[in-house]
C-alpha positions in Angstrom: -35.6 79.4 -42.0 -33.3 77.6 -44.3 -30.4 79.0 -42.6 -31.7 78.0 -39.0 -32.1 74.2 -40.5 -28.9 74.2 -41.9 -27.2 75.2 -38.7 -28.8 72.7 -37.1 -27.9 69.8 -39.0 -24.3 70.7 -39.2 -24.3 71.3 -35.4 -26.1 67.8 -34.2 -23.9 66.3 -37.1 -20.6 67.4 -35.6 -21.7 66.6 -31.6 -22.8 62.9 -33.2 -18.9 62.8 -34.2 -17.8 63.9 -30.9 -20.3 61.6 -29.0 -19.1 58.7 -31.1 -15.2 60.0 -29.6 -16.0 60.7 -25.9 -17.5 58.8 -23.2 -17.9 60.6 -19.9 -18.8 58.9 -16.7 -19.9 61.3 -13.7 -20.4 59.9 -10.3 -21.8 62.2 -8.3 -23.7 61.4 -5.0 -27.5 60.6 -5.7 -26.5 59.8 -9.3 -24.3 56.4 -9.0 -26.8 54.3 -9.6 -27.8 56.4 -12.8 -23.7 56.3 -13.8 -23.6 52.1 -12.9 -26.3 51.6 -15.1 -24.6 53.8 -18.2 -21.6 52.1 -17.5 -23.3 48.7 -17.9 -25.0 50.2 -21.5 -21.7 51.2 -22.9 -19.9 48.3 -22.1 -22.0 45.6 -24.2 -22.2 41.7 -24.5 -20.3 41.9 -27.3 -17.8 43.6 -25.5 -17.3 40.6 -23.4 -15.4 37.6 -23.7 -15.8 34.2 -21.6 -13.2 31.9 -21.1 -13.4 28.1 -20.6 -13.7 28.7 -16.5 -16.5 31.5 -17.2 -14.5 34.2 -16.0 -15.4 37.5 -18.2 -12.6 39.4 -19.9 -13.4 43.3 -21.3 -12.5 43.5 -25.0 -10.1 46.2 -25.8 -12.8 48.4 -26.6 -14.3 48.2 -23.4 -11.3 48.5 -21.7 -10.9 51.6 -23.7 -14.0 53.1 -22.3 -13.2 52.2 -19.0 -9.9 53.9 -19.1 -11.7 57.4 -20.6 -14.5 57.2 -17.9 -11.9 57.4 -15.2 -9.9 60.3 -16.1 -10.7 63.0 -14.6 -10.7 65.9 -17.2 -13.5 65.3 -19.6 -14.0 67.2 -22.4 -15.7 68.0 -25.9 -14.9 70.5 -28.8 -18.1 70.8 -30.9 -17.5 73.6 -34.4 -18.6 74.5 -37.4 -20.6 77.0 -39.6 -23.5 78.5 -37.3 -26.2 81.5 -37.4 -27.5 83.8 -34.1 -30.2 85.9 -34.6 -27.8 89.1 -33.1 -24.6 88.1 -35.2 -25.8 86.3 -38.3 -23.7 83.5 -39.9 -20.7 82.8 -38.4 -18.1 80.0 -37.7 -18.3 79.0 -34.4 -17.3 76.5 -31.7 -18.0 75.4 -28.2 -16.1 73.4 -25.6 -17.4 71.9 -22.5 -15.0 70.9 -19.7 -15.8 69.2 -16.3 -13.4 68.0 -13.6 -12.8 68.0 -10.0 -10.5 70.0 -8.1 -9.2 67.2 -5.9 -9.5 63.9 -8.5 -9.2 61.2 -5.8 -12.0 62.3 -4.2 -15.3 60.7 -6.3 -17.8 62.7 -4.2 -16.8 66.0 -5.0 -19.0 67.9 -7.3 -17.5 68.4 -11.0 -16.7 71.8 -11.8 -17.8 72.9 -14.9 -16.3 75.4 -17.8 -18.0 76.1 -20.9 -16.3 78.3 -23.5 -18.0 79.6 -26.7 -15.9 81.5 -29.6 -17.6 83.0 -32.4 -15.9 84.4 -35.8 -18.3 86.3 -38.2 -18.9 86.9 -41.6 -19.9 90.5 -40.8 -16.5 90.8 -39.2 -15.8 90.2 -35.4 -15.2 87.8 -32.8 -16.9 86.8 -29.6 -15.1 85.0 -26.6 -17.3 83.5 -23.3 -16.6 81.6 -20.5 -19.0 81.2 -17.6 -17.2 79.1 -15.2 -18.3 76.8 -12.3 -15.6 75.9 -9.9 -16.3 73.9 -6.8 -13.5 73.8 -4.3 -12.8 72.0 -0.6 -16.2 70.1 -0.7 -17.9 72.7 -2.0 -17.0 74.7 0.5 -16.1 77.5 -1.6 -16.8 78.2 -4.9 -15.8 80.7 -8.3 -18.5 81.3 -10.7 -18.2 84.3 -12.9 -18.7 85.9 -16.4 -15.3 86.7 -18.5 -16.1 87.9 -22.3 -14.1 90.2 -25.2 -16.5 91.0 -27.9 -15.8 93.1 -31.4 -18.7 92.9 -33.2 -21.5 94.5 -35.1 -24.7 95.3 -32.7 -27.7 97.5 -32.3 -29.2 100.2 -30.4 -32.6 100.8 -29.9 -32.8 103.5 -27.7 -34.3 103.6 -23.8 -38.2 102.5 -23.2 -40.5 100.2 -24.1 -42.1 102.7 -26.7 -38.7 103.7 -27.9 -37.8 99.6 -28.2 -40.6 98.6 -29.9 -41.0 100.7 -32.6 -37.3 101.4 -33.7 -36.4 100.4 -36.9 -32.9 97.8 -36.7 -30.6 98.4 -40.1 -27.4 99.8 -40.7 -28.8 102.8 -40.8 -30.5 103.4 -37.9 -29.1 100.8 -34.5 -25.7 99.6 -36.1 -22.7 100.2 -34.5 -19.0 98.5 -34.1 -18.6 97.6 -30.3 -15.7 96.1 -28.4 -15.3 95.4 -24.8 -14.0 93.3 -22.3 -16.1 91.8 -19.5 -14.3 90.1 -16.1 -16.8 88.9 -13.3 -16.0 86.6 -10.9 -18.1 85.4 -7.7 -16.6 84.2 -4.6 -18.8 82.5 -2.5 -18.1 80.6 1.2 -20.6 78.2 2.4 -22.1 79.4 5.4 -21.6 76.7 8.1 -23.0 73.3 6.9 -26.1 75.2 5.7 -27.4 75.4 2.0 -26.9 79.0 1.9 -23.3 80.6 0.6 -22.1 84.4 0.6 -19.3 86.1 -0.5 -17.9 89.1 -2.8 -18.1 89.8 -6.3 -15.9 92.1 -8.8 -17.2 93.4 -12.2 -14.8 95.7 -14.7 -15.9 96.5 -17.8 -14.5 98.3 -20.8 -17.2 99.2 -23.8 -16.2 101.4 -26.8 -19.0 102.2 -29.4 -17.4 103.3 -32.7 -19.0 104.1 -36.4 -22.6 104.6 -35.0 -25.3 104.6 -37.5 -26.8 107.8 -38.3 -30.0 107.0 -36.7 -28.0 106.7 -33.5 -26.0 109.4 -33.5 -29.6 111.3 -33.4 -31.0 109.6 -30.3 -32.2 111.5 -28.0 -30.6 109.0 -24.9 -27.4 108.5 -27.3 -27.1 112.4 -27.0 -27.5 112.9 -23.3 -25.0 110.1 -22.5 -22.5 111.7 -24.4 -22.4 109.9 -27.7 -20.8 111.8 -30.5 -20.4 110.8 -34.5 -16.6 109.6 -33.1 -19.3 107.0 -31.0 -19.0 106.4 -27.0 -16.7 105.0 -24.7 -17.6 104.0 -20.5 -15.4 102.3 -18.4 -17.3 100.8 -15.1 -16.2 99.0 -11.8 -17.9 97.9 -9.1 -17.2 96.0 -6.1 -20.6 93.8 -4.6 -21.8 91.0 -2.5 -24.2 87.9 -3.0 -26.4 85.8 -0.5 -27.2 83.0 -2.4 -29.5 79.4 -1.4 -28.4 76.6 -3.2 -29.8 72.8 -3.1 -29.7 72.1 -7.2 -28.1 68.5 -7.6 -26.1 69.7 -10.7 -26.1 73.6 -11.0 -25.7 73.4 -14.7 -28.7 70.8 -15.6 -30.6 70.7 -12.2 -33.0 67.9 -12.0 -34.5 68.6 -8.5 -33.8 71.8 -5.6 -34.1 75.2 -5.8 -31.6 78.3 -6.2 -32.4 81.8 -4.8 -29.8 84.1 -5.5 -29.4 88.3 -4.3 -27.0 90.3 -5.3 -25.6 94.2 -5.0 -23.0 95.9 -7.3 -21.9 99.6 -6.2 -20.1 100.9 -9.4 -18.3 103.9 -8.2 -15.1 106.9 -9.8 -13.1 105.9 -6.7 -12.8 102.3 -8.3 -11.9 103.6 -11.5 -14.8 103.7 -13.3 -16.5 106.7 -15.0 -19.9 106.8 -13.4 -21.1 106.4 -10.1 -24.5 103.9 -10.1 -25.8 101.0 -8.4 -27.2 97.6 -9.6 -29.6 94.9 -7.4 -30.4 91.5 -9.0 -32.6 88.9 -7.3 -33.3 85.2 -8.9 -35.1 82.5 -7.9 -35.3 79.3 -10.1 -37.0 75.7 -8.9 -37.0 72.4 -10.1 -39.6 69.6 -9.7 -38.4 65.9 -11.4 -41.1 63.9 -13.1 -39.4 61.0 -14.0 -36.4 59.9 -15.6 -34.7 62.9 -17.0 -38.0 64.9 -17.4 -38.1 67.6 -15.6 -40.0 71.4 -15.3 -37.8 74.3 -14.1 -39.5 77.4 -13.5 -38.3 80.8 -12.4 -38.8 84.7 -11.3 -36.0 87.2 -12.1 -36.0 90.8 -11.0 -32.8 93.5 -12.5 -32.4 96.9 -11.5 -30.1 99.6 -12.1 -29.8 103.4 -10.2 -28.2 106.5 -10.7 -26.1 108.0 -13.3 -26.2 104.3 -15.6 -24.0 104.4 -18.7 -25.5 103.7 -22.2 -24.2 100.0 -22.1 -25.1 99.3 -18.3 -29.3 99.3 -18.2 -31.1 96.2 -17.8 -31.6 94.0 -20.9 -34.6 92.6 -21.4 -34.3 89.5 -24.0 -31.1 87.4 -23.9 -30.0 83.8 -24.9 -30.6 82.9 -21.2 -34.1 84.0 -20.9 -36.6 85.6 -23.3 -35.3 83.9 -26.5 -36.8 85.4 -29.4 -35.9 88.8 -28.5 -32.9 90.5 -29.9 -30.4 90.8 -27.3 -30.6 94.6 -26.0 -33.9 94.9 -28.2 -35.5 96.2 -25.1 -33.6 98.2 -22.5 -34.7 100.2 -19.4 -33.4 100.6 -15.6 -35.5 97.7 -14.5 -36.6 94.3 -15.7 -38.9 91.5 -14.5 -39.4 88.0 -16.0 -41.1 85.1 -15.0 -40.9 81.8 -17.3 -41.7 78.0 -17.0 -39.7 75.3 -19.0 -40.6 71.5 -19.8 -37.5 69.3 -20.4 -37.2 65.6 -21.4 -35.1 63.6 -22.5 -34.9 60.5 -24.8 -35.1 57.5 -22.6 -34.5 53.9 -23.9 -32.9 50.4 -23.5 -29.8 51.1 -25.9 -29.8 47.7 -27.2 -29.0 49.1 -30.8 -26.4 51.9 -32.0 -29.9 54.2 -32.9 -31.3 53.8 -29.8 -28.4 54.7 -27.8 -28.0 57.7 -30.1 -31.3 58.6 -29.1 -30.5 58.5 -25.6 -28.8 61.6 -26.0 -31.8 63.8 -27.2 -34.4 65.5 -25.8 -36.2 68.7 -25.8 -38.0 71.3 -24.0 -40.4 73.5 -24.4 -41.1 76.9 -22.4 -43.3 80.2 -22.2 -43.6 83.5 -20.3 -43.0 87.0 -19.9 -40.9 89.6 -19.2 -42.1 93.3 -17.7 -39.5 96.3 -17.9 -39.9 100.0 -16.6 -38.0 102.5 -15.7 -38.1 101.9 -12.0 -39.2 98.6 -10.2 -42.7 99.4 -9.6 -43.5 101.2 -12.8 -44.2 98.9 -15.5 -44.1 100.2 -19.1 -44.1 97.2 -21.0 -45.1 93.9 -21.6 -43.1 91.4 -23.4 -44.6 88.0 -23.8 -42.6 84.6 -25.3 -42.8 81.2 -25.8 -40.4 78.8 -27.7 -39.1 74.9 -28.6 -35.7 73.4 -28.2 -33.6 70.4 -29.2 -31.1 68.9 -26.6 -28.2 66.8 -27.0 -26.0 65.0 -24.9 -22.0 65.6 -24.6 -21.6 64.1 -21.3 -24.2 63.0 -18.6 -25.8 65.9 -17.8 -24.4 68.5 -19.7 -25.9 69.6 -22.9 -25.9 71.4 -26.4 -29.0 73.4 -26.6 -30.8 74.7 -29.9 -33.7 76.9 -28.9 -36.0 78.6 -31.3 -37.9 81.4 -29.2 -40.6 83.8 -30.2 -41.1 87.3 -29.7 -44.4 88.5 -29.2 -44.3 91.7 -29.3 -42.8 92.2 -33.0 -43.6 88.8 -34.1 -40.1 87.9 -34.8 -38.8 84.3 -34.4 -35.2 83.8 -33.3 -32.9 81.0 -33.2 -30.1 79.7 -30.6 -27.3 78.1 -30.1 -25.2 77.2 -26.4 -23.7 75.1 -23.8 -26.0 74.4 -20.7 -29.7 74.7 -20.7 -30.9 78.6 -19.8 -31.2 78.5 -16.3 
């Protein structure tokens, strides 16, 4: 617990610095009244200065501001000693950048692109990126998941029996894995409709090395082909998404709803080494109550067929869903999960330096469950989870969030840190 408190003091510490340094300003359709009215906080009376005819002149400092708010790349660099429940303590930083493709045009949604890299103690280093682009209107847009990982995880075999009661340790789930991850999404908006399709790529590379000895005896380590030497896969897969889209702002949606189905056919004659199939679908809603309070809730459904490799079946328990589970804690060829999240934020006047720091913190809180099997309609386990989280404010409408989730099952409690709220 000490460790979770200390990485969350020297986290909101460091984004206090950078809030103190960067002022965004977002104007983006239904939301210029909200940006007018941030604009006319920042700037304050003592920002102003009245001449004999009463004509108002911005101080420098104001004029500063003004100058920062209309530039059109924004961003902020938050860093600094960390702790994840998968990696342990770590140095780590984050950066958060949001611009528009075309900058004269002030109606064009902000694309988005968080990056995270992560440097353990252990020994390893995680890089992330899951870019929103928004192109021609948003006519077309490029999402996608690009990642290189070399780092210490675990295995804990294949089931929900096999999950739950295998023992994590160097001994027994350790091993060294290092991979590269590159994703994109290309989606065309279909007419003047809500609705967008398009084609997606996935390549992966995952090499297991220095298993545990526990692993090497796994029954499902065994029969994919896992050795004392460890494991190595290489999968590509060419797919397709339908997806329904009316959030406001995809990465912090205050109202609209996102219904998303995708297929992946991994196949040899793309390069890869097995031949298997994945089908996704995701729906997420969101209902304002308020100023900045809102509840988000949503259903998930993962499924993988055919010959999977090791590293390919569904996880169950990630940073962007159960939290509170180790990530890969609980694997199978299907996964379900339904949750429900509160968010609010701080709202007040910001006549005083506290009370606009205030302004940019909020929290949520959120519970539900997940269900995993080995097909879709067979459910073998039940994994329910509830948690708490502290937001803060790097630019309007884009946030740090420190989430502190809690796993049911082995009564394990599990702390977070990212860019962008979970869904």
């Amino acid at each position: 617990m000490k460790k979770y408190i200390v990485a969350v003091l020297m986290m909101f510490l460091v984004t206090n610095i950078t809030l103190a340094r960067t002022t965004d300003i977002t104007v983006e359709g239904n939301e210029q009244q909200e940006i007018t009215t941030h604009l006319n906080n920042v700037i304050s009376s003592n920002d102003i200065v009245v001449l004999a005819d009463t004509t108002p002149i911005l101080s420098k400092r104001a004029l500063r501001r003004q100058r920062v708010a209309k530039r059109n790349l924004h961003y902020n660099i938050l860093g600094g000693p960390s702790y994840t429940p998968d990696f342990g303590l770590l140095v780590g930083g984050s950066a958060l950048m949001t611009f528009r493709m075309n900058p004269s045009d002030t109606t064009q949604r902000r694309s988005v692109v968080p990056m995270a890299i992560a440097l353990m103690f252990k020994g390893g280093l995680n890089l992330m990126t899951k870019p929103q682009l928004f192109f021609k209107g948003d006519r077309f847009r490029i999402f996608g998941t690009f990642s290189y990982k070399n780092t210490l995880e675990n295995f804990y075999g294949i089931g929900y029996t096999t999950n739950k009661d295998y023992e994590r340790g160097k001994e027994t789930s350790e091993y060294r894995y290092s991979g590269i991850q590159v994703n994109p999404w290309f989606l065309f908006r279909l007419g003047k409709s809500d609705f967008f399709a398009g084609p997606q790529i996935d390549f992966n590379y995952d090499k297991i090395t220095k298993p545990a000895p526990g692993l090497v005896e796994q029954p499902s380590y065994i029969a994919a082909g896992g050795t004392e030497q460890g494991y190595s896969n290489q999968s590509s897969g060419l797919g397709f998404l339908l997806t329904y889209d009316t959030r406001d702002i995809p990465a912090n949606a205050y109202k609209g709803i996102y219904l998303d189905f995708r297929g992946m056919m991994y196949n040899k004659a793309f390069g890869g080494d097995n031949n298997f199939y994945r089908l996704e679908i995701d729906y997420r809603q969101y209902k304002s109550f308020g100023r900045r309070r809102v509840l988000a809730w949503t259903a998930q459904t993962k499924n993988v067929f055919g010959n999977v490799p090791l590293t390919k079946y569904v996880l169950s328990g990630t940073p962007f869903d159960l939290r509170g589970y180790y990530m890969g804690q609980y694997r199978d060829k299907s996964s379900h999960v339904v949750m429900a999240e509160y968010r609010q934020m701080i709202n007040t006047d910001k006549s005083t330096w506290m009370k606009k720091m205030l302004s940019h913190v909020g929290y949520v809180a959120w519970g539900g469950c997940g269900f995993m099997g080995p097909t879709p309609g067979k459910i073998e386990g039940v994994l329910p989870n509830l948690g708490v989280g502290l937001r803060i404010e790097v630019q309007p409408r884009m946030n740090v969030r420190l989430d502190f989730g809690r796993n049911m099952v082995n009564k394990q409690s599990l702390f977070y840190f990212n860019m962008t709220e979970a869904f």
